[in-house]
C-alpha positions in Angstrom: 182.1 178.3 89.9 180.0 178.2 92.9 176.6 176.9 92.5 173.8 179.0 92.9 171.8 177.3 95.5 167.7 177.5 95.0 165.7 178.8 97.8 163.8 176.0 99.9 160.5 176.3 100.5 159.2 175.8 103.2 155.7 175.3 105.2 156.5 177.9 107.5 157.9 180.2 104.8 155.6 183.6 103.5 156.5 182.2 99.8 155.3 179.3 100.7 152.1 179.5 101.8 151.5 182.0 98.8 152.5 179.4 96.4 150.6 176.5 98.5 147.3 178.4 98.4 147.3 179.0 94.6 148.2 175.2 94.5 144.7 174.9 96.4 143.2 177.6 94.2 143.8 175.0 91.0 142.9 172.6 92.6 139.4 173.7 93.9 138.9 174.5 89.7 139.8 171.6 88.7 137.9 169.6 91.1 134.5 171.6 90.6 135.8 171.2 86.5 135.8 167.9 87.0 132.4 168.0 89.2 130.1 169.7 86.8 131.6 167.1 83.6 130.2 164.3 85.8 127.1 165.7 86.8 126.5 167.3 82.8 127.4 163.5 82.0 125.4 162.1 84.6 122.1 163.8 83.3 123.3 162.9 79.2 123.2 159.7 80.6 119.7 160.0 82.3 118.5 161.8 79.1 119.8 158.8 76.6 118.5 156.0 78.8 114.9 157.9 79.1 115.3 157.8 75.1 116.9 153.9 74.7 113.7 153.2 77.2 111.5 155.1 74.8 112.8 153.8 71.5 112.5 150.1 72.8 109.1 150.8 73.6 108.6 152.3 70.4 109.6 149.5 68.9 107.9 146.9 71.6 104.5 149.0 70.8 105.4 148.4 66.7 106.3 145.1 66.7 102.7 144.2 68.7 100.9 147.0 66.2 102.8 144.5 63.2 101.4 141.3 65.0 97.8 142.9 65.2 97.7 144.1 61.6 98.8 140.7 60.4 96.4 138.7 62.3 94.1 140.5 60.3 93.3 139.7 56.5 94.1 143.1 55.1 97.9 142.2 55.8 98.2 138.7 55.7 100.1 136.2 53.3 96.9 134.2 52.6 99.8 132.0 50.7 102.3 131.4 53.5 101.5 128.6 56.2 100.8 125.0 57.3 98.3 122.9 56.9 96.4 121.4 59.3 94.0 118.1 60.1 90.4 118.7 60.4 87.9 116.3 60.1 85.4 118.0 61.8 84.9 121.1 59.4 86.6 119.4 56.0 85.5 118.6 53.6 83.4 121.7 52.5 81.0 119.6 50.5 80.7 115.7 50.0 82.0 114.6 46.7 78.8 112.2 45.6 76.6 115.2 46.7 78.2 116.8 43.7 76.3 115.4 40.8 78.2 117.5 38.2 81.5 115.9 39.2 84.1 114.9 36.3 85.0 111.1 36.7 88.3 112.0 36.0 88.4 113.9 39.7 85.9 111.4 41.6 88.5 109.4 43.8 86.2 107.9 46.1 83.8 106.8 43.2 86.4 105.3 41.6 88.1 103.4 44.3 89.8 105.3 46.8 89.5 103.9 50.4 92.1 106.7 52.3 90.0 109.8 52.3 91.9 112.0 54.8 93.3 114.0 51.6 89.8 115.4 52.1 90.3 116.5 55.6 93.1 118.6 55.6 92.9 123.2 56.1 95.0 125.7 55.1 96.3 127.9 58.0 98.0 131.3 56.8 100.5 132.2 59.5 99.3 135.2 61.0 95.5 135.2 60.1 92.7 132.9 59.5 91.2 132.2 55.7 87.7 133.4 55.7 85.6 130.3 55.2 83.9 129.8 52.1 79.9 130.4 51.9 78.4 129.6 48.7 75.0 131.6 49.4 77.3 134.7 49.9 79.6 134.2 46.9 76.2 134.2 44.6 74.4 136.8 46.3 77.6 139.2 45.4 77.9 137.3 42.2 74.4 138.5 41.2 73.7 139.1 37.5 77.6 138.2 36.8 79.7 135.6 34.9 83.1 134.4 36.2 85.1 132.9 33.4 88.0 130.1 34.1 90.7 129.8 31.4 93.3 127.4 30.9 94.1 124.1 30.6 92.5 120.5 32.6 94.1 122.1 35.7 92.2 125.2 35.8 89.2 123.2 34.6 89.8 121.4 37.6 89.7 124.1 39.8 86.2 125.3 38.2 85.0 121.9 39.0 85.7 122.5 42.6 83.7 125.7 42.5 80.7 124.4 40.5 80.6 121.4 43.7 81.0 124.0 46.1 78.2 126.1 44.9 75.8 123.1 44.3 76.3 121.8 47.5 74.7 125.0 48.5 72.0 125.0 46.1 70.9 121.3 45.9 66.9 122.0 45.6 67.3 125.0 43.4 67.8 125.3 39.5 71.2 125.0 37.6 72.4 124.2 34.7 75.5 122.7 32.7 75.6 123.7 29.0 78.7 122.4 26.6 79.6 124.5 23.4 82.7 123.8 22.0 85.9 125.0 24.3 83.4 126.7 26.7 81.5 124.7 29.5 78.8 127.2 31.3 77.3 126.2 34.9 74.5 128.2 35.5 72.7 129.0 39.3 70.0 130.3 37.9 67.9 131.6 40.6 71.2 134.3 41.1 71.4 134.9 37.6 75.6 133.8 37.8 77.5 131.7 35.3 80.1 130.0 35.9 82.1 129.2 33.2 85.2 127.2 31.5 86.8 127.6 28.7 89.4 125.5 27.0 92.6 127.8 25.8 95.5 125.7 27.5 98.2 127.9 26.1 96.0 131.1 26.1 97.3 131.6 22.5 95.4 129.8 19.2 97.3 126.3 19.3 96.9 122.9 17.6 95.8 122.1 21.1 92.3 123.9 21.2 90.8 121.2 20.9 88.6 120.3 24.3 89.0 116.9 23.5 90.9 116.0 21.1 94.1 117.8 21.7 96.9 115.0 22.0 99.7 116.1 19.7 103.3 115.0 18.7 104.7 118.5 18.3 102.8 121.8 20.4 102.6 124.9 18.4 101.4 128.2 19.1 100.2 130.7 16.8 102.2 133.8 17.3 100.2 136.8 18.8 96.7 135.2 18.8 94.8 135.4 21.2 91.5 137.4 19.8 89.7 134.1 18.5 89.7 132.7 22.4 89.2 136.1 24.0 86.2 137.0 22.5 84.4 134.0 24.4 85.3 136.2 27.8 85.6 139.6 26.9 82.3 140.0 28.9 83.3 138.7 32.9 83.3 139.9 35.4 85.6 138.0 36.8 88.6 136.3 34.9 90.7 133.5 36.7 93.3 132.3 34.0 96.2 129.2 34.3 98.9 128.5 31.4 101.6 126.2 32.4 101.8 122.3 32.1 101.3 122.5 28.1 104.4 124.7 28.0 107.0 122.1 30.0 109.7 121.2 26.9 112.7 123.1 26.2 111.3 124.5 23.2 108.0 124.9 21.0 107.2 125.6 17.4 105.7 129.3 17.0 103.6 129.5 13.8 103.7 132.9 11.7 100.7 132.9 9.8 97.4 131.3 10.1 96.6 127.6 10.8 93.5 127.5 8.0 96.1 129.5 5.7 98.2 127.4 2.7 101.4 125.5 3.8 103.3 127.5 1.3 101.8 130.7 3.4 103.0 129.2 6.9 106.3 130.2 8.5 107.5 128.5 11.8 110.1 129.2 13.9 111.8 126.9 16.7 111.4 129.0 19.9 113.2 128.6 23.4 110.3 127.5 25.8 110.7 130.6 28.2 110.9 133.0 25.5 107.7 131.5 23.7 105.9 131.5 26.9 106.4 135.6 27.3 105.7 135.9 23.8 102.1 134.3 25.1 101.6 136.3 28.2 103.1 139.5 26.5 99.9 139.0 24.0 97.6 138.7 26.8 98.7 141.5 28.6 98.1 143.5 25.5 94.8 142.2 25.0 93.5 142.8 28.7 94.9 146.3 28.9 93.3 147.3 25.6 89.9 145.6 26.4 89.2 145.1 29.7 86.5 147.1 31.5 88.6 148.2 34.5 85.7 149.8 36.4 84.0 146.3 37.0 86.6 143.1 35.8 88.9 141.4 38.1 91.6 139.6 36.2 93.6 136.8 38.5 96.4 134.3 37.2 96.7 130.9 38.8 100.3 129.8 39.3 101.9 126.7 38.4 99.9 123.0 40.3 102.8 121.1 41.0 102.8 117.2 39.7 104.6 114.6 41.8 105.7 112.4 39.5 109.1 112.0 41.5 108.7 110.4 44.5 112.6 109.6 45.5 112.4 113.7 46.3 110.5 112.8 49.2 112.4 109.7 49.8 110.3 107.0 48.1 111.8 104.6 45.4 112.5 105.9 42.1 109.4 105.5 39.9 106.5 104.9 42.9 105.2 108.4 41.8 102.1 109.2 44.0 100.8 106.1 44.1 100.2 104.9 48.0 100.8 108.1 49.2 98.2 108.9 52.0 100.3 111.7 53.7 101.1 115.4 52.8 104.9 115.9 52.6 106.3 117.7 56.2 109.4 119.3 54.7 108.9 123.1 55.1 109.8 124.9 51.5 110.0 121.6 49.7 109.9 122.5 46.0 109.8 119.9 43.4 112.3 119.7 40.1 109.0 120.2 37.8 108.1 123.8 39.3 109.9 126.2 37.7 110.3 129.6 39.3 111.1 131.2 36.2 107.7 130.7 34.9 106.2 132.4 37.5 108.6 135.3 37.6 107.2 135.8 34.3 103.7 135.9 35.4 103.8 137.9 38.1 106.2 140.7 35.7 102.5 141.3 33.4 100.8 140.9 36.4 102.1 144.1 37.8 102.5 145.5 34.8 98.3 145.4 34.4 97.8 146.6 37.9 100.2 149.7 36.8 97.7 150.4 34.2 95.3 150.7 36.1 93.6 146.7 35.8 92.5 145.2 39.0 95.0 142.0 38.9 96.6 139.6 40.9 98.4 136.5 41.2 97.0 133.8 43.6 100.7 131.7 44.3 99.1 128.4 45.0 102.5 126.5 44.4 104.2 126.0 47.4 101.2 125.0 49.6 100.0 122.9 47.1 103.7 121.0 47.0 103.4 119.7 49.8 100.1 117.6 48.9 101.3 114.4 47.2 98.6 112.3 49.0 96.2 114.1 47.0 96.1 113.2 43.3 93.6 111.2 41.6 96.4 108.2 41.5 94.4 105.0 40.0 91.2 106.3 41.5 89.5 107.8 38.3 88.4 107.1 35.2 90.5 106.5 32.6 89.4 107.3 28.4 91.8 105.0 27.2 91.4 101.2 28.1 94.3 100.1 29.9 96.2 97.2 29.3 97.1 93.9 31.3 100.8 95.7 32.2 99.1 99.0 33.1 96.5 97.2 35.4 99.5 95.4 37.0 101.8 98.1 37.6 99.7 100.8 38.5 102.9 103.4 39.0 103.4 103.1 35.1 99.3 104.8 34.4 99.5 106.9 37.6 97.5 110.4 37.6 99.8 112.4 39.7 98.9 115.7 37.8 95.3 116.3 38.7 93.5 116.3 42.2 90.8 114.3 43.5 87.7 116.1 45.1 87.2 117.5 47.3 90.5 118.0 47.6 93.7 121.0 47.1 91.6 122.8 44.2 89.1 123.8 46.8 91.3 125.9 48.9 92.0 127.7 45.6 89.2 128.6 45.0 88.9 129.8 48.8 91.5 132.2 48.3 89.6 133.6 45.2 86.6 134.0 47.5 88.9 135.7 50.0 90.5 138.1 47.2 87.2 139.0 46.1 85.1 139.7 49.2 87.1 140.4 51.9 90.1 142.0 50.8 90.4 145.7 50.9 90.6 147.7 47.9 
């Protein structure tokens, strides 16, 4: 069979240049195709860089808007920072100028050589706390009462503010009436009062006792709170602490009343964390039933942190506080005696209050004040009980590593109250 040959084609051939200029036809498509892709593509690309460009500089112009509102205080972690030496503008009052002072705070009366504890500010990160004035704190106090309640700790803390305010008000009249569980400073010319009031587990307890309040076995009366809230029901302004009284694994609750017959008594062993909400859970109740929430500002102190264990900064086991002139440098340290889940609890009726419509709020003094082992009372106060010849000798064994000296850590505390009060925005 004879192959079939195929026709050739040639440059020079009529079919040829037919079939060469559609070839060129295609090809011009194609290439102008191909041309208007990369010039549509070419202005995508424009377009998306103009908007990358624009986002970043959205978010350049945020991030500087975010660094400007939180150099301001209206959105500023008061509670997050460092501190920082200054012995030129600390302390905020002298502590022999404070003639009110408890000798169980007055370090440098009792002893203490070291004094930088005194000279040492709290810097929030991104804003500046507004300084403490006295004079302005009483002129918007006018006419009110601002109650403290709690235990030695928060007692402490009102000490700091009666000295801060009588620093202020040396040549004018004041007074300092005791009554029982409550301890009333008065700045008479402004018509404020001041006041403590001794309720260390904020429920009725065979610890209400100002004084006399040492006990072998802690019990709280379940869901009592009215006999101690009835000496407060009028602030204006409630600052409240509950938390060194309550560290054991568990505490007796009492059913029934403590004046009632022993045969009318029922007690139950409770798990410490659970008895705790069982107190705050009755003080909720109590505050959102009674509270006047047009004028009363209700804040809860968190847990002061002790440093009774001084190998968590590195010292020898047992040295507690004692010689420590220094604040601790690690950032975040937390000691074993804070516990978070305390607080957690805390701050859960805390925002259950301000959902009802109560002006509360939590002032987190923890973690800043952690880091201030150099600034307890140590052996520099006065002691009630006479100590003996081993306790004199070895003063690590009758160390205050609880409390704090003044002026001192409690001050700042009460700066941020100032700060929450006056300058924050509603």
């Amino acid at each position: 069979m004879k192959e079939k040959k195929r026709p050739f084609i040639g440059a020079g051939s009529n079919l040829g240049w037919k079939f060469n200029f559609l070839h060129l036809q295609i090809a011009f498509i194609v290439t102008m195709f191909l041309l208007v892709i990369a010039l549509y593509s070419f202005k995508e690309s424009s377009i998306n860089s103009n908007s990358t460009e624009a986002v970043h500089d959205d978010q350049k112009e945020a991030a500087v808007n975010k660094i400007s509102d939180n150099s301001t205080f209206s959105s500023c972690n008061l509670f997050s920072g460092k501190w920082v030496f200054d012995n030129k503008s600390y302390p905020l009052y002298k502590g022999r100028q404070c003639s009110l002072m408890n000798d169980e705070l007055a370090c440098e009366k009792y002893g203490r050589k070291n004094l930088n504890y005194q000279h040492w500010r709290w810097q929030p990160n991104h804003c500046d706390l507004p300084r403490f004035d006295a004079i302005d704190l009483l002129e918007k106090l006018r006419n009110k009462r601002v109650v403290y309640v709690g235990d030695s700790l928060n007692r402490n803390q009102w000490m700091s503010m009666v000295c801060l305010i009588e620093s202020s008000i040396l040549d004018k009249p004041k007074t300092l009436h005791y009554n029982g569980s409550l301890i009333t400073f008065k700045a008479l010319e402004y018509n404020v009062s001041i006041d403590f009031y001794w309720a260390p587990m904020l429920l009725e307890s065979n610890c209400d006792d100002p004084t006399n309040h040492r006990v072998s076995e802690r019990i709280i009366r379940a869901k009592a709170i009215e006999k101690h809230a009835r000496n407060w029901n009028d602030a204006d302004v409630l600052v409240f602490n509950s938390y060194i009284w309550w560290r054991q694994l568990k505490l007796k609750v009492l059913w029934g009343s403590f004046e009632s017959a022993d045969s009318d008594r029922a007690y139950e062993d409770v798990e410490m964390l659970k008895a705790y909400e069982m107190a705050l859970k009755s003080w909720f109740h109590w505050l959102d039933n009674h509270v006047n929430r047009s004028k009363t500002r209700v804040f809860f102190v968190s847990s002061s942190p002790t440093h009774n264990r001084a190998e968590e900064w590195g010292k020898p086991k047992g040295h507690k506080c004692f010689y420590e002139t220094d604040p601790i440098s690690d950032e975040g340290y937390w000691s074993m005696d804070s516990d978070p889940k305390m607080m957690r609890l805390v701050e859960k009726y805390i925002n259950k209050l301000s959902s009802q419509g109560v002006k509360a709020q939590m002032l987190n003094i923890t973690q800043l004040s952690e880091y201030r082992k150099d600034a307890h009372p140590s052996m520099h106060r006065k002691f009630w009980d006479q100590l003996t010849e081993e306790q004199l000798t070895t003063p690590n064994y009758h160390t205050d590593c609880t409390h704090w000296c003044l002026p001192g850590v409690p001050d700042v505390w009460n700066e941020f109250l100032y700060a929450c009060l006056f300058h924050q925005p509603n």
